[in-house]
Backbone as a ProteinNet text record, in pm:
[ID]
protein_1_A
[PRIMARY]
XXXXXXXXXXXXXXXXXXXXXXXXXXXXXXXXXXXXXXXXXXXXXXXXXXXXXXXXXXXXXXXXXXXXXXXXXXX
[TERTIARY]
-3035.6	-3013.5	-2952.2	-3035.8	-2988.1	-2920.4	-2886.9	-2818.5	-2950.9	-3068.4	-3173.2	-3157.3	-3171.8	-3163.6	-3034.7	-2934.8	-2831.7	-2862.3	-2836.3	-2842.3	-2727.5	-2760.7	-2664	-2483.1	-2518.6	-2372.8	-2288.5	-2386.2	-2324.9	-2247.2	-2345	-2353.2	-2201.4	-2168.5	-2056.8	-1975.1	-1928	-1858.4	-1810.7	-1939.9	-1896.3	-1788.3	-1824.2	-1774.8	-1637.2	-1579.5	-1496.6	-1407.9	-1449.6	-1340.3	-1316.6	-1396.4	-1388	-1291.3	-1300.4	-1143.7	-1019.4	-1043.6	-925	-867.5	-952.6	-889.2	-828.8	-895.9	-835.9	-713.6	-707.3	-569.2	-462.4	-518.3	-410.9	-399.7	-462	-418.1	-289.8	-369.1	-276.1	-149.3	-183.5	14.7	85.4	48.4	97.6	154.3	17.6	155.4	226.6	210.6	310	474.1	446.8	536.3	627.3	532.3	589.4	703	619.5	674	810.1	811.5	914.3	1029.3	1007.1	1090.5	1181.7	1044.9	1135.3	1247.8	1189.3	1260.7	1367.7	1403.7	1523.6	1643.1	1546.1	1657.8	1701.7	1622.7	1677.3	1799.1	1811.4	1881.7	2006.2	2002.2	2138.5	2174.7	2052.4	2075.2	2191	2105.3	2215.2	2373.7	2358.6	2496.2	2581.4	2565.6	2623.3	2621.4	2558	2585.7	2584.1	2568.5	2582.3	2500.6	2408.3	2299.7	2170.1	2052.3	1939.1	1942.1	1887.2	1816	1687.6	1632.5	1504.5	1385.6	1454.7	1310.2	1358.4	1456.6	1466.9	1421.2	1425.3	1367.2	1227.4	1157.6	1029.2	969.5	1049.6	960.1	1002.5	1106.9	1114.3	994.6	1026.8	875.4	692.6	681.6	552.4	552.5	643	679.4	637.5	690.9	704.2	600.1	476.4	393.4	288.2	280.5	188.8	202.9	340.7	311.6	275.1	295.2	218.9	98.5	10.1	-100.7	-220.4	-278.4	-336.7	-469	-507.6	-624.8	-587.9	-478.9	-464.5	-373.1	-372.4	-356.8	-202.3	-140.1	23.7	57.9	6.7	-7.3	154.5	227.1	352.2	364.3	403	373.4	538
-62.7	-177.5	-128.9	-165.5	-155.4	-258.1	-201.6	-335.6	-387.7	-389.2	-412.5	-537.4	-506.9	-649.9	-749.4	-693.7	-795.5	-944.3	-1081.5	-1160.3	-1152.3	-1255.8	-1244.3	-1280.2	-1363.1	-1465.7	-1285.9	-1208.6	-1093.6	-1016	-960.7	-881.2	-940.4	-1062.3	-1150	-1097.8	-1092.2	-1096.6	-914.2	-845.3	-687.3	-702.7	-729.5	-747.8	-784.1	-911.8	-953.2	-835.1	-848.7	-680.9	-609.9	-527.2	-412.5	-451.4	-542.5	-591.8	-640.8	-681.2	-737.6	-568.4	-489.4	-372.2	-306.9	-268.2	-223.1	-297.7	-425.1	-499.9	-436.7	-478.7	-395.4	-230.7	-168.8	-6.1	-23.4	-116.5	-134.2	-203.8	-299	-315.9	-202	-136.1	-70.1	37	75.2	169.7	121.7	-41.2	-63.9	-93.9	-113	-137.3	-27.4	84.9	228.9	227.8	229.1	200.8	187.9	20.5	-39.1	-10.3	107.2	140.9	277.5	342.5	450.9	410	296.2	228.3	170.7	109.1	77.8	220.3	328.5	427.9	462.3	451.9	509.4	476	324.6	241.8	285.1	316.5	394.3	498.7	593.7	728.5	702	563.2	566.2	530.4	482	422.4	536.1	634.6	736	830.8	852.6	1010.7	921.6	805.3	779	822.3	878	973.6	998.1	998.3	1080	1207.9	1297.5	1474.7	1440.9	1512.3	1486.5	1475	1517.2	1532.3	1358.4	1339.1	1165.8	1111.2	1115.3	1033.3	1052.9	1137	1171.7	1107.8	1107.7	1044.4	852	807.7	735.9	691.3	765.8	669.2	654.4	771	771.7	668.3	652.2	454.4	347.5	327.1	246.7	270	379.6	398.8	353	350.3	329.9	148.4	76.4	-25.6	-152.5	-74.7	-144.1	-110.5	-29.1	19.6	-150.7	-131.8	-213.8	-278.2	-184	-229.8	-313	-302.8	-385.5	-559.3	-630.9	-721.7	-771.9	-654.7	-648.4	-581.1	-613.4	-533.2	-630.5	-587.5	-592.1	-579.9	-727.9	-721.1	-698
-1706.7	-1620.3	-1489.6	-1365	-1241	-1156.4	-1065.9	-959.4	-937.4	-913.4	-868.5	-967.9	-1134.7	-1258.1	-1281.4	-1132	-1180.1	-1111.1	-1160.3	-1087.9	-969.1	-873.4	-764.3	-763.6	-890.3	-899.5	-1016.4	-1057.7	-1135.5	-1008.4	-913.4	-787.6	-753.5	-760.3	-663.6	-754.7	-908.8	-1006.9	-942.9	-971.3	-909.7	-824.4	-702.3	-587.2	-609.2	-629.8	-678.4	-803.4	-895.8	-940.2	-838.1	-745.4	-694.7	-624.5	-535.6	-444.8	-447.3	-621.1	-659.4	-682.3	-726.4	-770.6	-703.6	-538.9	-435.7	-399.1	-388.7	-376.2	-502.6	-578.7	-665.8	-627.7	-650.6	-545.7	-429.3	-328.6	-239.1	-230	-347.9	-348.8	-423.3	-520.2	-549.5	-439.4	-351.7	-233.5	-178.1	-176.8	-98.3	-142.2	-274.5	-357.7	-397.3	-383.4	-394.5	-247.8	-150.7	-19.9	-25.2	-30.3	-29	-99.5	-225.1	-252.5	-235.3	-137.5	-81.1	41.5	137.9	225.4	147.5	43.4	-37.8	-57.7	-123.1	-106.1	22.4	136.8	201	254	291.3	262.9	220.7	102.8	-26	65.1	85	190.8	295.1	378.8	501.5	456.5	315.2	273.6	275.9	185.6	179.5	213.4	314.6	432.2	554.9	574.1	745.2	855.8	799.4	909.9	813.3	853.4	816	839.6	742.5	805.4	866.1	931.3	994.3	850.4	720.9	620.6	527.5	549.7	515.1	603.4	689.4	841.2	824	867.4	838.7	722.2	589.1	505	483.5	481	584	654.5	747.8	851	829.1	704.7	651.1	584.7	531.3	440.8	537.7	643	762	780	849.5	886.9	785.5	646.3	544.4	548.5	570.6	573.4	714.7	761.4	909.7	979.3	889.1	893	961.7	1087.5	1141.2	1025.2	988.4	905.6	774.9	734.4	620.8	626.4	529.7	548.2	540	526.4	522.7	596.7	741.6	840.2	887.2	958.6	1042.4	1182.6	1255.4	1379.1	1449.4
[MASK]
+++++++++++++++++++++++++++++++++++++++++++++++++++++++++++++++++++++++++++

């Protein structure tokens, strides 16, 4: 059985998983995200300063969640 023998309302059903799935992917990084931005948080609590390799990762967090293309994009 090919995509060619699926009906269309199946084709839609595909479709539908595949994006719910990617949504799920993507909260998950973002969820990951959000929780490196939480420690860091703790970080600033208790040293008062970033090193440039907390900062840096840090901002790959920040940077992963204001990403233009997605829909948890941050203005």
């Amino acid at each position: 059985m090919g995509l060619k023998d699926l009906t269309p309302k199946e084709l839609l059903d595909i479709k539908d998983r595949d994006e719910k799935e990617q949504r799920k992917q993507q909260d998950k990084k973002i969820f990951e995200n959000v929780k490196v931005l939480i420690e860091a948080c703790y970080i600033a609590q208790r040293h008062g300063a970033y090193t440039l390799e907390e900062a840096r990762h840090i901002m790959d967090a920040i940077d992963i969640l204001t990403l233009k293309d997605t829909s948890y994009s941050v203005k």
